[in-house]
N, C-alpha and C positions, 0 to 999 in steps of 0.2 A: 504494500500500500504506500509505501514512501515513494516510492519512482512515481506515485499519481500517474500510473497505467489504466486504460482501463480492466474492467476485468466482466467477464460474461457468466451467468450461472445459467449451466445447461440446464433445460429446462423451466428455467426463473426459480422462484423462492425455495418450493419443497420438489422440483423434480416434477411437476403434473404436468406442463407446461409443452405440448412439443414444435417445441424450437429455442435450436434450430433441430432440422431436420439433417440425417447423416450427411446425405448430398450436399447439404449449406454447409456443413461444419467441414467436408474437407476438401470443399470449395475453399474455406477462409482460410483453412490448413498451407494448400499447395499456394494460396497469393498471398504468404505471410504474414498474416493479420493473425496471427493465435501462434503462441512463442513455447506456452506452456499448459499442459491439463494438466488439474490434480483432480485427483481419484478420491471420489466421497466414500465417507468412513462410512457411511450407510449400503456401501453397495454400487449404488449410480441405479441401481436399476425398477423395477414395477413395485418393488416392495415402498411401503409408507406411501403410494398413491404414485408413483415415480412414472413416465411418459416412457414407450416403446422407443422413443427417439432417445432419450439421455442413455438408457439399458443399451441401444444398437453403440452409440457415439464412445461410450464407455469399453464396450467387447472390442470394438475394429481400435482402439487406440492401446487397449491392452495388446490385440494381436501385431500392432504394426510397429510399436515403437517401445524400448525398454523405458522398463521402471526404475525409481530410483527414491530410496527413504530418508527426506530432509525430515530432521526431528518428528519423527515417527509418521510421517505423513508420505505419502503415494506421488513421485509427481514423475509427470512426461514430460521429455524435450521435445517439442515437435517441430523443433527447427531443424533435429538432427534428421538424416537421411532413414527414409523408414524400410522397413524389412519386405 
């Protein structure tokens, strides 16, 4: 939050939300506009009322790009070149 980036919550507040949709999310992916995902400690996915969108956007960024545990927390580089 220092850098005043901004920052997107897939799905909005609790994950109901669908958007973006996977095709938007790595649409913004390949045109650099999204630097890093982190990985909700809930899951990301349908569970707590969670959208089929954040659950997809969550599985293809697990399958595509390594993880990595900043003070106990899940996050992707998705600047880095994916699998």
């Amino acid at each position: 939050m220092a850098s005043q980036k901004a920052v997107m919550a897939i799905g909005g507040f609790n994950g109901s939300d669908p958007a973006p949709t996977l095709k938007q999310f790595k649409e913004y992916v390949q045109q650099g506009l999204i630097h890093y995902y982190i990985a909700s400690s809930s899951g990301g996915g349908t569970q707590m009322g969670g959208s089929g969108s954040a659950s997809e956007i969550s599985s293809w960024v697990a399958e595509h790009y390594t993880a990595t545990t900043v003070d106990g927390v899940t996050v992707y580089d998705l600047s880095a070149e994916a699998s």
